[in-house]
C-alpha positions as CSV (number, residue, x, y, z in Angstrom):
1,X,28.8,-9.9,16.2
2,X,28.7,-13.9,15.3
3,X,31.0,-15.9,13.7
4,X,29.8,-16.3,9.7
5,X,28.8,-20.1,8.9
6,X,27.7,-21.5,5.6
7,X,27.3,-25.3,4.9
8,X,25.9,-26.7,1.4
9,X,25.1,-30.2,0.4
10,X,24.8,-31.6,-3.4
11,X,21.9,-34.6,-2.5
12,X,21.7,-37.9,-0.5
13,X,21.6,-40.7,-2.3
14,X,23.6,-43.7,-3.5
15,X,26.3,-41.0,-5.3
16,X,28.4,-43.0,-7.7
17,X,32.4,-43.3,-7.8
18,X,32.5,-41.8,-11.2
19,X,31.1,-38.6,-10.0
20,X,32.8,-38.5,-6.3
21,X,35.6,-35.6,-7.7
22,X,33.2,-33.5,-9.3
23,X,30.1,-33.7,-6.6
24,X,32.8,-33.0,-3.8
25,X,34.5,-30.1,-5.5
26,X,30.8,-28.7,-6.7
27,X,29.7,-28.6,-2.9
28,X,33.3,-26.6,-1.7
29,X,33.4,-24.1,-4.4
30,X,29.6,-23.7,-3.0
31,X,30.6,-23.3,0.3
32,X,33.4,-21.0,-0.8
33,X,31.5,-18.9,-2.6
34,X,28.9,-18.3,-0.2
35,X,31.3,-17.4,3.0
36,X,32.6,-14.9,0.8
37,X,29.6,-13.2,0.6
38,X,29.4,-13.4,4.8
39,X,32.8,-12.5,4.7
40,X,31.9,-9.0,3.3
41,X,29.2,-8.7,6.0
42,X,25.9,-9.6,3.7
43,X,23.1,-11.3,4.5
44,X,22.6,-15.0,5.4
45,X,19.8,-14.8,2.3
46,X,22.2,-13.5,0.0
47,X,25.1,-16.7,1.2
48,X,22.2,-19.2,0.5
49,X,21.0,-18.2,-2.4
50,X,24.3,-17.8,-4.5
51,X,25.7,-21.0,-2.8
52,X,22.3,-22.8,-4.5
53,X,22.6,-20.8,-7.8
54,X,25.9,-22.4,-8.0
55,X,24.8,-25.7,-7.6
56,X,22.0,-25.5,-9.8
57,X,24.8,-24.5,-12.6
58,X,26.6,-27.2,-12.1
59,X,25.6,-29.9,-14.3
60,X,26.8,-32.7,-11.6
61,X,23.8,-32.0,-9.7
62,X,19.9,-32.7,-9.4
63,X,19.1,-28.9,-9.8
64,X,19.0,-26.4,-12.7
65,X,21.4,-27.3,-15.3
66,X,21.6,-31.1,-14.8
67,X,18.0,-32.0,-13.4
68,X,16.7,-35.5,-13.3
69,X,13.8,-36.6,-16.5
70,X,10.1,-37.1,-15.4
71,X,8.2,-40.3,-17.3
72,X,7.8,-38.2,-20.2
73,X,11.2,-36.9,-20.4
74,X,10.7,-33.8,-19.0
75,X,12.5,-31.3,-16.5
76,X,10.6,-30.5,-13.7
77,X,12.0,-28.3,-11.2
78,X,11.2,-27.0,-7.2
79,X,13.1,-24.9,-5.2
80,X,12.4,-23.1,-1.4
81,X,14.0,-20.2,0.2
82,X,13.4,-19.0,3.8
83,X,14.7,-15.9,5.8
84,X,14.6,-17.2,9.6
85,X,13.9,-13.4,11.0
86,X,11.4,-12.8,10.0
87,X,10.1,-16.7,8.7
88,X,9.0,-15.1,5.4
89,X,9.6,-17.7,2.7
90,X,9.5,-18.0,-1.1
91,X,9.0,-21.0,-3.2
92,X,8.3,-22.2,-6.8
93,X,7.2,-26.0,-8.0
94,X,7.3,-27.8,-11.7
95,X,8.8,-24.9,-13.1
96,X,11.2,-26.0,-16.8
97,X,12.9,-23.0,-18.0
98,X,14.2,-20.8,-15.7
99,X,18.4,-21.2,-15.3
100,X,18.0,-20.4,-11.3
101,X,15.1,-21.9,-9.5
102,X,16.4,-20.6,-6.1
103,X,16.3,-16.9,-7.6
104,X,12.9,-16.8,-8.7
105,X,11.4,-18.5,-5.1
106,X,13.2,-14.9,-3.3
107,X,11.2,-13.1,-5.9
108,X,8.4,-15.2,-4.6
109,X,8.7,-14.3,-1.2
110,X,9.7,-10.4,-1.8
111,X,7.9,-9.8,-4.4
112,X,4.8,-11.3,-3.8
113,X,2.5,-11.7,-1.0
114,X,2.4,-15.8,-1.7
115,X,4.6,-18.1,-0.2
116,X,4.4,-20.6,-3.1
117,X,3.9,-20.7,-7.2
118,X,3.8,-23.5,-9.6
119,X,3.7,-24.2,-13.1
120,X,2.9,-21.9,-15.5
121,X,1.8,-19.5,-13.1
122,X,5.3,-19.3,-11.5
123,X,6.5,-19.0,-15.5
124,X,4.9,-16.1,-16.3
125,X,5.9,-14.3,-12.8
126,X,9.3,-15.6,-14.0
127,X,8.5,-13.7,-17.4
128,X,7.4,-10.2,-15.5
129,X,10.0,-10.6,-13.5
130,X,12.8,-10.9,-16.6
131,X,14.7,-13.4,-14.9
132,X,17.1,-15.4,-17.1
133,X,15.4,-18.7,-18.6
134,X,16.7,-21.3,-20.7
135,X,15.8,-24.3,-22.8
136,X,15.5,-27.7,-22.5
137,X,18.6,-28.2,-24.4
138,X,20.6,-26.2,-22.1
139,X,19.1,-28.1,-18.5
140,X,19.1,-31.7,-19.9
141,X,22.2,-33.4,-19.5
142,X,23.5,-36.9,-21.3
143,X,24.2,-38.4,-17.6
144,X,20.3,-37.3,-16.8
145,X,19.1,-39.3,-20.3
146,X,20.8,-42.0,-19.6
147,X,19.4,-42.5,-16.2
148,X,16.2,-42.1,-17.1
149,X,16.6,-45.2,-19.9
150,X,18.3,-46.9,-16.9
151,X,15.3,-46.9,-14.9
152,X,12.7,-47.5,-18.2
153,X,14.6,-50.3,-19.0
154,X,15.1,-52.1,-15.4
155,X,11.7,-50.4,-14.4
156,X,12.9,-49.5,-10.9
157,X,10.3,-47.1,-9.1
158,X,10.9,-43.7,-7.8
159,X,9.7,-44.9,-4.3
160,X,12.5,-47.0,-3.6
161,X,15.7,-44.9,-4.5
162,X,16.1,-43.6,-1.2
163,X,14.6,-46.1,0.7
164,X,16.8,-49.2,-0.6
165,X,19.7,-46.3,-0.9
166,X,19.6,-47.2,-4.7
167,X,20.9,-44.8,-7.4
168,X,19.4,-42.4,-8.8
169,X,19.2,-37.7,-8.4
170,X,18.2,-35.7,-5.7
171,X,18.4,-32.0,-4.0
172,X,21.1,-29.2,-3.3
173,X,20.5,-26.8,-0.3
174,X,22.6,-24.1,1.9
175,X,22.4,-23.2,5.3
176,X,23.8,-19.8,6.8
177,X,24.6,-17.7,9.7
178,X,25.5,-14.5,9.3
179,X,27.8,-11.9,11.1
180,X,23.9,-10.3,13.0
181,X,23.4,-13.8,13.8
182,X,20.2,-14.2,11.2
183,X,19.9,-17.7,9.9
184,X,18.4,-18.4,6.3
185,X,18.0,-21.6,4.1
186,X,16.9,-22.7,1.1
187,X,16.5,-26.2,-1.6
188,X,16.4,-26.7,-5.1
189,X,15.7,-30.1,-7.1
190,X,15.1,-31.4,-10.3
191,X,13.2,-34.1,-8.1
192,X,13.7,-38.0,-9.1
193,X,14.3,-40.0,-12.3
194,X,10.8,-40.9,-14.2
195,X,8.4,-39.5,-11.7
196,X,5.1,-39.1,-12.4
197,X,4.7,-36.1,-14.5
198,X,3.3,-33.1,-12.1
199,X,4.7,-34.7,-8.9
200,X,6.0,-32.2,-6.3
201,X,9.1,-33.6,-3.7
202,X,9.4,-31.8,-0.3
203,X,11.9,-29.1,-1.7
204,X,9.7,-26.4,-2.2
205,X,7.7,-27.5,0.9
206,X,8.4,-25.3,3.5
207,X,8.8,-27.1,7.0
208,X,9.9,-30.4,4.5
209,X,12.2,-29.7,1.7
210,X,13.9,-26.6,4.3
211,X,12.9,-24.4,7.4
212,X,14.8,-21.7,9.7
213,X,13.8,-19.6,12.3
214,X,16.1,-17.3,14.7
215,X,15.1,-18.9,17.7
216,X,16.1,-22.4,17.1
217,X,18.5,-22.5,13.7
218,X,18.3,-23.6,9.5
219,X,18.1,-26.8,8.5
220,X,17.7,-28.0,4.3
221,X,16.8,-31.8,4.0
222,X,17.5,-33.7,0.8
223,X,16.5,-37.8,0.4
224,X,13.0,-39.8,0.1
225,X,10.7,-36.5,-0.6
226,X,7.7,-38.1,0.6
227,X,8.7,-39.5,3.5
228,X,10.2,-35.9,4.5
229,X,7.4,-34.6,3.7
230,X,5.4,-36.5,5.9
231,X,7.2,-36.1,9.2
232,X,8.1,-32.2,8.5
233,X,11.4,-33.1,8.4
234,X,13.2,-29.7,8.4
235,X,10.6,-28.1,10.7
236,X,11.4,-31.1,13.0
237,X,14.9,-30.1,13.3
238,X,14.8,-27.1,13.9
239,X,12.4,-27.5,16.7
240,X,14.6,-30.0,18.3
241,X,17.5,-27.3,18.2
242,X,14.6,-25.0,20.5
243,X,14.3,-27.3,22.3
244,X,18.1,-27.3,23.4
245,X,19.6,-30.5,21.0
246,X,22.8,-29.5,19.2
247,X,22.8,-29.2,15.4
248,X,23.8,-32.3,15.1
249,X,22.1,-34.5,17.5
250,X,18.9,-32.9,16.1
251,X,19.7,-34.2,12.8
252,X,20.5,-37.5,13.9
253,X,17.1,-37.9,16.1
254,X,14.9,-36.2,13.1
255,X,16.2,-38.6,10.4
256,X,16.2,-41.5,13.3
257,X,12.5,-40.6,13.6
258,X,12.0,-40.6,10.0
259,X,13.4,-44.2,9.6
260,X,11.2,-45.4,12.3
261,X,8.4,-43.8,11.4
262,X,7.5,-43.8,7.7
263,X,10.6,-45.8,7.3
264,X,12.1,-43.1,4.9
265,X,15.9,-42.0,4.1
266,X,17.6,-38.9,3.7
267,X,20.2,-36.2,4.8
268,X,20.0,-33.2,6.7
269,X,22.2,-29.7,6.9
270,X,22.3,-27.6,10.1
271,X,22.9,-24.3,11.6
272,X,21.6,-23.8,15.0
273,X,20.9,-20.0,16.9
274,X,24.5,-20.4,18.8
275,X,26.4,-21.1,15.4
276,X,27.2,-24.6,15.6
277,X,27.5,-27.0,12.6
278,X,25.5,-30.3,12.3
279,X,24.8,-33.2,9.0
280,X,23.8,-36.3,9.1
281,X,22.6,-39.0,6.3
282,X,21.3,-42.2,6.1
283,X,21.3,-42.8,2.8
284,X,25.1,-44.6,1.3
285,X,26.3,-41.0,1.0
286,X,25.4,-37.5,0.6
287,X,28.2,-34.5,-0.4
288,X,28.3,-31.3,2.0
289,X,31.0,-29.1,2.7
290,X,30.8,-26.0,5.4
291,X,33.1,-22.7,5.6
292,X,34.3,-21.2,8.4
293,X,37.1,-19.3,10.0
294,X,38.7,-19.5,6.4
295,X,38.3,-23.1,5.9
296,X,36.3,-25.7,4.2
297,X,35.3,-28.7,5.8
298,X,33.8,-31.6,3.3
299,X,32.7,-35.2,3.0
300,X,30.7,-37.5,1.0
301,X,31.3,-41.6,2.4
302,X,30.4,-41.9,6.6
303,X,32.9,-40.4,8.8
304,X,34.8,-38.9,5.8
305,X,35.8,-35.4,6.2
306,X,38.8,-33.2,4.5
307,X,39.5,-29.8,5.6
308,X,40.8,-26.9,3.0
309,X,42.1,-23.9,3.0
310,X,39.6,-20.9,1.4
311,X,40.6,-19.1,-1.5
312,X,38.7,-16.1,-3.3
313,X,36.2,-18.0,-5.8
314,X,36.8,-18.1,-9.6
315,X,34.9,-15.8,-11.6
């Protein structure tokens, strides 16, 4: 039997003080929540996918409830899940009114034969599927309307945020190791402030936005969605940990690699096959926590980490 792992991140980017409290206890009652469900001997998939849900209701991040505006004012939202057994994967793209993006991708990939729905054809699988949706008025957020007129007013581009570790939203994602030793993943975003309307990040991308398989580990990648998406980020990590790197030296060299490359900037989650832990950024900050052995481990500034004891999840 292995050792149950979960860890969870809430975005890389330039994370203001004013939020620091609420992003760092977000990405623990995440990580929480999701161990619990390994604790009772469930599946890596299910750990992931209520860890996201989570952060997708929490109005403090980039997914669900709380997602960043397009140009027009509008929520658009991606999310990926992947099961690293068997490699099936489920993803939906510009989807704006269903409460749990992360959900509806697993329906994707178990009730579907496709890997990948968008617009209003993932909508109306959302609608034969009865899965809960919502309205604008319940997934835009004040602090999401006033970044948007933040960035009409100063016209900052969405290609920069990451890059010049500006402010601005970005991605949740889980990673998880389960008590058979199967290793699942998945990312949800409401993308970035005033993006061009219809543009898709590397969250739902599978092999960018998040990739697992068995034989090497999870990873789920959050930053500069286009420069991600152009080196394969996740699918690069993960390969590295075949390969023989540590979780957290493959992180380290994929994002290194990214920097260098396409001169892009991010942060990066990791389980590999033998259970060990790795995250790396290199944006200003990025908020993760993991649970093990009945404790939470968490961070947000380089180098900062506080450990915490687990207690059952509220309601």
């Amino acid at each position: 039997m292995n050792q149950p792992k979960i860890i969870v991140h809430g975005g890389a980017w330039a994370i203001p003080d004013d939020l620091r409290e609420g992003v760092l206890q977000g990405v623990r009652h995440a990580a929480n929540a999701g161990f619990q469900i390994l604790k009772q001997g469930k599946a890596s998939l299910d750990a992931v996918e209520i860890a996201v849900r989570i952060l997708e209701d929490n109005p403090v991040f980039d997914a669900g409830r709380g997602s960043c505006l397009n140009a027009k004012g509008q929520v658009e939202m991606d999310a990926v899940i992947m099961n690293g057994r068997t490699l099936a994967a489920g993803a939906v793209a510009g989807i704006d009114c269903v409460k749990n993006p992360v959900s509806l991708a697993r329906m994707v990939m178990e009730k579907t034969k496709h890997v990948l729905l968008i617009g209003e054809g993932a909508k109306l699988f959302a609608e034969e599927m009865n899965v809960e949706m919502v309205g604008q008025d319940y997934l835009v957020t004040k602090y999401a309307r006033e970044e948007l007129e933040n960035y009409r007013k100063y016209e900052k581009t969405v290609g920069n945020l990451f890059n010049n570790k500006l402010s601005g939203c970005d991605t949740v994602g889980a990673v998880a190791i389960d008590c058979h030793g199967n290793i699942a993943c998945a990312t949800s975003t409401g993308g970035i402030t005033a993006k061009r309307v219809g543009r898709v990040g590397d969250a739902p991308i599978v092999g960018a936005g998040a990739y697992c398989d068995n034989l090497g580990g999870g990873v789920s990648a959050t930053g500069h969605g286009e420069s991600i998406i152009r080196v394969s980020l996740a699918h690069q990590t993960v390969g590295l940990m075949k390969s023989g790197e540590t979780a957290d030296d493959a992180c380290k060299m994929a994002l290194s690699d990214m920097a260098e490359r396409v001169h892009g900037a991010g942060g990066l989650i990791a389980i590999s096959k033998n259970g060990d832990i790795g995250y790396h950024f290199t944006t200003e900050r990025m908020a993760w926590a993991y649970a093990s052995d009945d404790l939470v481990t968490s961070g947000l500034d380089p180098g900062d980490s506080e450990v915490f004891s687990m207690s059952p999840p509220a309601p």
